[in-house]
C-alpha positions in Angstrom: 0.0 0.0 0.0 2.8 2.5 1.2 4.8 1.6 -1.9 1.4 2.6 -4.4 0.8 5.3 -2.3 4.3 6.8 -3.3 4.5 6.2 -6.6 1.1 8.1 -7.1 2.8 11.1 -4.6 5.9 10.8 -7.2 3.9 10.9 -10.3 1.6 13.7 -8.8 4.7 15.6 -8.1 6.2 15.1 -11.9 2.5 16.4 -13.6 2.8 19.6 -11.3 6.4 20.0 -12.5 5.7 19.9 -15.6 2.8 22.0 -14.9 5.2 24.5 -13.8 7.6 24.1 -16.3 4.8 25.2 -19.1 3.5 28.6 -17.0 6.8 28.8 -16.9 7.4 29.4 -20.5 4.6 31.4 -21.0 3.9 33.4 -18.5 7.8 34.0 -16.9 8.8 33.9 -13.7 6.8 37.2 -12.4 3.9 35.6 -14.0 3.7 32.3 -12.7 1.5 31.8 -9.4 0.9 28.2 -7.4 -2.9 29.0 -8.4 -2.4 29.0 -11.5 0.3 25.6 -11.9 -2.5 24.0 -9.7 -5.3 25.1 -12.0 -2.9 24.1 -15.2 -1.8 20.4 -13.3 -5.6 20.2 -12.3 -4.7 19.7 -8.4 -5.8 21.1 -5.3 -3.6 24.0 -3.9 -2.4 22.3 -1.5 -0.7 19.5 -3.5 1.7 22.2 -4.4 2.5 22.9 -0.8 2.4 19.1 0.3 5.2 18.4 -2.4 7.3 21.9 -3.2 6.3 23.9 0.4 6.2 27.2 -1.9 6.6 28.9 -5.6 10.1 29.1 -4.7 10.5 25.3 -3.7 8.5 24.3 -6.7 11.0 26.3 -8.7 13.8 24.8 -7.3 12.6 21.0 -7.4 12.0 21.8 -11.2 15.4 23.0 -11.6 16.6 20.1 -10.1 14.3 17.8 -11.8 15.4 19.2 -15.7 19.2 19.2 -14.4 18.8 15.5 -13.1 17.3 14.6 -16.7 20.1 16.3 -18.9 22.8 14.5 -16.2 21.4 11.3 -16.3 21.5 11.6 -20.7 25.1 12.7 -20.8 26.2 10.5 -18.5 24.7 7.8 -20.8 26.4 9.4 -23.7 29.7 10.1 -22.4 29.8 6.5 -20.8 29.0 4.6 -23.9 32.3 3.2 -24.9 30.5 2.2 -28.1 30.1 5.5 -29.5 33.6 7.5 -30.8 34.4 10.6 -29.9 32.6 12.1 -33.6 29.6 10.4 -32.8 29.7 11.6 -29.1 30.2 14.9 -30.8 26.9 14.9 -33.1 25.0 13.6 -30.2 26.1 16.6 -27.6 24.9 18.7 -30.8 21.8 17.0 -31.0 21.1 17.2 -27.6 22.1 21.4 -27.2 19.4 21.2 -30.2 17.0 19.3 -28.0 17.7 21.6 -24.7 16.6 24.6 -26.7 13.4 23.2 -28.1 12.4 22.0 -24.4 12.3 25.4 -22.9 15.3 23.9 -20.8 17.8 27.0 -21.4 14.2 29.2 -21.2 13.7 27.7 -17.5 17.2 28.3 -16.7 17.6 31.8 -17.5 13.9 32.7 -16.0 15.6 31.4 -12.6 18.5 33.4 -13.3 16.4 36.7 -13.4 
């Protein structure tokens, strides 16, 4: 029971974050509210405090979430002894490609200001 109960707390907490990531892009920083990720994730309010505390902790935990995801890929990448150093190369280059199109360098500097 405890271990369902997480994994529904954990996939609640990955639709808010993605949620926040999407206000995030079109509204900015200054724009973005918890009412409105909970309205856009389709939550209660207080989902947003159980799992972040605050706008600020959300903001962090999807910083943290987004870095954790590009880690994870260039690890992979830069651990594969399959792949030379060319093909590593193109790959890095696709992914930059890939970081733009996400909103990922958007985020970023949005937490910067």
């Amino acid at each position: 029971m405890t271990l369902v109960k997480s994994k529904k707390a954990q996939e609640t907490k990955l639709h808010i974050l993605e949620a926040a990531k999407r206000a995030l892009l079109e509204k900015g920083y200054a724009g973005l509210t918890t009412r409105g990720v909970a309205a856009m994730a389709q939550v209660p309010m207080s989902q947003i405090q159980y799992h972040f505390g605050s706008k600020e902790g959300m903001m962090l935990a999807l910083f943290a979430h987004m870095n954790s995801q590009l880690l994870q890929r260039q690890s992979a990448m830069f651990s594969d002894q399959t792949l030379s150093l060319s093909q590593k190369w193109d790959l890095a280059c696709d992914y930059l490609d890939d970081n733009l199109a996400s909103g990922y360098v958007r985020v970023l500097q949005e937490l910067w200001v």
